[in-house]
N, C-alpha and C positions, 0 to 999 in steps of 0.2 A: 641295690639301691644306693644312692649318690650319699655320704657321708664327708660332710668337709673336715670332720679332725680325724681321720682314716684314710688309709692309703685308697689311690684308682682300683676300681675293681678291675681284676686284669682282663675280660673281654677287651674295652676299650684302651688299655693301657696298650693290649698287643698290636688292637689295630691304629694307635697313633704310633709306635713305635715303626709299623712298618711304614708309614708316611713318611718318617725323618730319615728309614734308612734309602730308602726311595731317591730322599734329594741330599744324602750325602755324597756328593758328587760336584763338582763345579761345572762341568760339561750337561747335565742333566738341570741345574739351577738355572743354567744357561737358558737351554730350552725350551722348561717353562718360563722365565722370563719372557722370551720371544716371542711363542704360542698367546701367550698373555697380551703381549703389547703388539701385534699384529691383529690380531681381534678376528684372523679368517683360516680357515686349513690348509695345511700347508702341505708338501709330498717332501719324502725325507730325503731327495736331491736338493729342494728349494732350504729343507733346513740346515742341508751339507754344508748346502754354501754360503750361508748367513756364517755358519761357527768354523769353516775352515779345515774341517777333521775329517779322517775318514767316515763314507758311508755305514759300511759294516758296525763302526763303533756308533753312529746316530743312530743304527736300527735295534741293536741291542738295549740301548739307553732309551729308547723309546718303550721297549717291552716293558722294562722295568717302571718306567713310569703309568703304561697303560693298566699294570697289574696293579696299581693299588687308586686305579682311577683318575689321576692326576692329566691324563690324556685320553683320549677317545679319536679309535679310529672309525674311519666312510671310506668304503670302496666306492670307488666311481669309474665302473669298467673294470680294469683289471687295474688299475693303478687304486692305493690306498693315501690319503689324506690325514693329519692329523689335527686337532683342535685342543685345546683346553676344555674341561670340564668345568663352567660354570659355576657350576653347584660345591664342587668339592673347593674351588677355590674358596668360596664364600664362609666354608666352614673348618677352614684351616688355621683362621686368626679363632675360631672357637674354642677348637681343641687346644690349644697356647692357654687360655683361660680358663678349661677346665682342669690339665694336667696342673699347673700355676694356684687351683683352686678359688679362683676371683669369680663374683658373684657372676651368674648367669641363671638364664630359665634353668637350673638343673635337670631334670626327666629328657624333657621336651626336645633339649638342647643334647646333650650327651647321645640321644638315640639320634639325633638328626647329624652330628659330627663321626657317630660310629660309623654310619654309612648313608652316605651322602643318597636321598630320595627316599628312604624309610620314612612312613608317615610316622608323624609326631606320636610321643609315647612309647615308641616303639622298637625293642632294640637285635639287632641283627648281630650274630655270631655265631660261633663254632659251636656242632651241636658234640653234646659231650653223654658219656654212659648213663648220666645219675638220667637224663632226658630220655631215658628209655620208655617208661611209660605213657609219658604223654606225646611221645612221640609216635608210637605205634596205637593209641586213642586215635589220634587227629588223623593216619591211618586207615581206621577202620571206618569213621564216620566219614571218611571220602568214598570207602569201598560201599558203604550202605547205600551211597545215592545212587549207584548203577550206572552211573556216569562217568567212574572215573577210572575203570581198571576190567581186565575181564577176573582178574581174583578176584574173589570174595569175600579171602581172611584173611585179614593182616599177619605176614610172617611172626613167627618169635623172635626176640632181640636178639638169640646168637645167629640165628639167619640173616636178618638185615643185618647185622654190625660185618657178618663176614662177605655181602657183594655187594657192600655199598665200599666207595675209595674213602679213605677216612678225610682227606685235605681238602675233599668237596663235600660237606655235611654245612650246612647251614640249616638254624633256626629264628624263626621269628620271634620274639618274645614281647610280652606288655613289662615294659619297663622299671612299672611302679610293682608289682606284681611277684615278678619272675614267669608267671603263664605262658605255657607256649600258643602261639597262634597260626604256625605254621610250621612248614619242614621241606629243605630239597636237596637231594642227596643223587650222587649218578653209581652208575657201574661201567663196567669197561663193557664194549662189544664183543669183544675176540682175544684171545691168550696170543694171538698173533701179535709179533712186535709191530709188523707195519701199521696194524691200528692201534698201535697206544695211544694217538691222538685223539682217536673216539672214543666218545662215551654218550650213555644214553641215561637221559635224565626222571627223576620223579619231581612234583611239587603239589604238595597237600597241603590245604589251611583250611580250619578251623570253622564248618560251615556257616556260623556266626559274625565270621569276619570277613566272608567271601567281597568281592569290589570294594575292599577298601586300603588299594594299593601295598598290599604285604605279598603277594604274588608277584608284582613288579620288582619289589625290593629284596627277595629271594632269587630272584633271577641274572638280580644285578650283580646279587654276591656269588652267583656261580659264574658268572660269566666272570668275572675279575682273579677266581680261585683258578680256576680251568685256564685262561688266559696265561697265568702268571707260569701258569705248571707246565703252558706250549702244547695243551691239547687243544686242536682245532677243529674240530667239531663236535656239538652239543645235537643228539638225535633224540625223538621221542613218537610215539604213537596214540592219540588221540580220537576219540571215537567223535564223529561229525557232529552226534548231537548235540556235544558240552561245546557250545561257540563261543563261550566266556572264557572258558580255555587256548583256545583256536587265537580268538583277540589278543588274548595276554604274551602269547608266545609271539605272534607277527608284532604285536609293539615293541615282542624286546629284537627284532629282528631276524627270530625264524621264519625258514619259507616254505610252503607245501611242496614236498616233492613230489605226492603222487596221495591216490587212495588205494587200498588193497580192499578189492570188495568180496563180501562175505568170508573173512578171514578167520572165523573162531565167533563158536557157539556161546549165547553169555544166556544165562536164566533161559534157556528151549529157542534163542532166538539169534539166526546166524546175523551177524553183525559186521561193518565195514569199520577199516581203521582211516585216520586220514595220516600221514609221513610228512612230519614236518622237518626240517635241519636247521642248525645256524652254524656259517663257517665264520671263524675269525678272520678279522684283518689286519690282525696283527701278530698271529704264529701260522704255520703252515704257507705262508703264504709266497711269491716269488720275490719279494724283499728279503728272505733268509737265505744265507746258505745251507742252511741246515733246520728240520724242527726242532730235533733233538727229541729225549726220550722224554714221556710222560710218566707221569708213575704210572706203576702197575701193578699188579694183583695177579694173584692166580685163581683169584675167585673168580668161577662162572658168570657170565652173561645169565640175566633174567628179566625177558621184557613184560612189563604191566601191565 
């Protein structure tokens, strides 16, 4: 909770801190600059040659900018594109006011500058151990609907803590509160180096607070973790019937790859998954010379 004669609570203090390390750079201030004041997307040859520097070094400096949101890439064909983010722009002179401590909506305002598209109240961070319980709660009330997994018990905490990656754990919380409202966390697919870049994702909220954009806002924050960490691909499996699921994942730009029918028995009834992915376009991609390594784990793969 927002206290003006006490220090930022360090969720948000971390993530504005990663904001400023972001554009500690002159060639990166540059860029947003430009992305800002061209107002359209650009390909990082057209940025090359606005700022004069090598590619390789615009495409690195883009990454780092894409991982804390400040940019947003579109593939279009095989060529990628980049933009400014709107949204985070607008909340960049906020967080200046709230570190600064100068009046503002506090709650409303703090959850909206933590992560930019989080509905109001609401605040997105690192999910941490003490979030054990209620995170494996919000868990089992997804397992209960039969909708959302062919388990049916929520692991124990030393089982999720060891195959979920710990640097992609996000939680949703009510602001005023501390309550959680949601949770998404990935595992790796394969102990094989050449998928470090894959991982396959969970995302559970709170069936109280199902369509009211914290599933969006969870999504965002993996996709920005994952990005930042140069894995490029977010994979998941989805039973046809949960279509609110289905939606939520194609708005943040997963695609169906495929369905696998009758793939695993759930309550006496064989059951189809549907195969959704999302590839980034801004790691893995043929703008790199390299992905480089993701974290990784030795923990097993275990799909939901």
């Amino acid at each position: 909770m927002d206290d003006s004669n006490g220090p930022l609570d360090r969720a948000p203090a971390a993530e504005f801190a990663s904001w400023f390390r972001a554009l500690a750079d002159a060639t990166r201030v540059q860029i947003v600059s430009l992305l800002a004041r061209r107002g359209e997307p650009m390909s990082v040859g057209a940025i090359t040659a606005e700022l004069e520097v090598g590619q390789s070094t615009v495409s690195e400096h883009l990454k780092i900018l894409a991982g804390v949101r400040f940019v947003l890439a579109d593939r279009q064909g095989t060529a990628v594109y980049y933009r400014i983010n709107e949204t985070c722009v607008q909340c960049f002179p906020s967080a200046a006011d709230i570190i600064m401590g100068r009046p503002v909506p506090a709650v409303a305002a703090a959850a909206r500058a933590v992560r930019p598209g989080a509905p109001d109240g609401v605040l997105i961070r690192p999910m941490r151990a003490a979030d054990s319980s209620q995170v494996l709660a919000i868990y089992q009330a997804g397992l209960d609907t039969g909708q959302a997994s062919f388990e049916t018990v929520a692991p124990t905490w030393e089982a999720f803590d060891a195959a979920k990656l710990p640097r992609h754990r996000h939680v949703a919380a009510d602001a005023a509160t501390g309550r959680l409202l949601g949770w998404v966390a990935v595992s790796p697919v394969s102990a094989r180096s050449v998928y470090a870049g894959v991982v396959e994702h969970s995302v559970y909220i709170d069936p109280a607070h199902h369509r009211s954009g914290i599933g969006s806002a969870l999504l965002t924050a993996l996709i920005g973790s994952t990005e930042a960490a140069r894995i490029w691909t977010i994979q998941s499996s989805v039973f046809p019937e949960n279509t609110v699921s289905l939606r939520l994942h194609q708005q943040a730009g997963f695609r169906v790859i495929g369905v696998r029918e009758r793939i695993g028995c759930h309550h006496g009834q064989w059951r189809d998954t549907v195969v959704l992915e999302r590839r980034s376009a801004v790691t893995g991609t043929d703008q790199e010379d390299g992905a480089g390594p993701a974290q990784r784990t030795s923990a097993p793969s275990r799909r939901d």
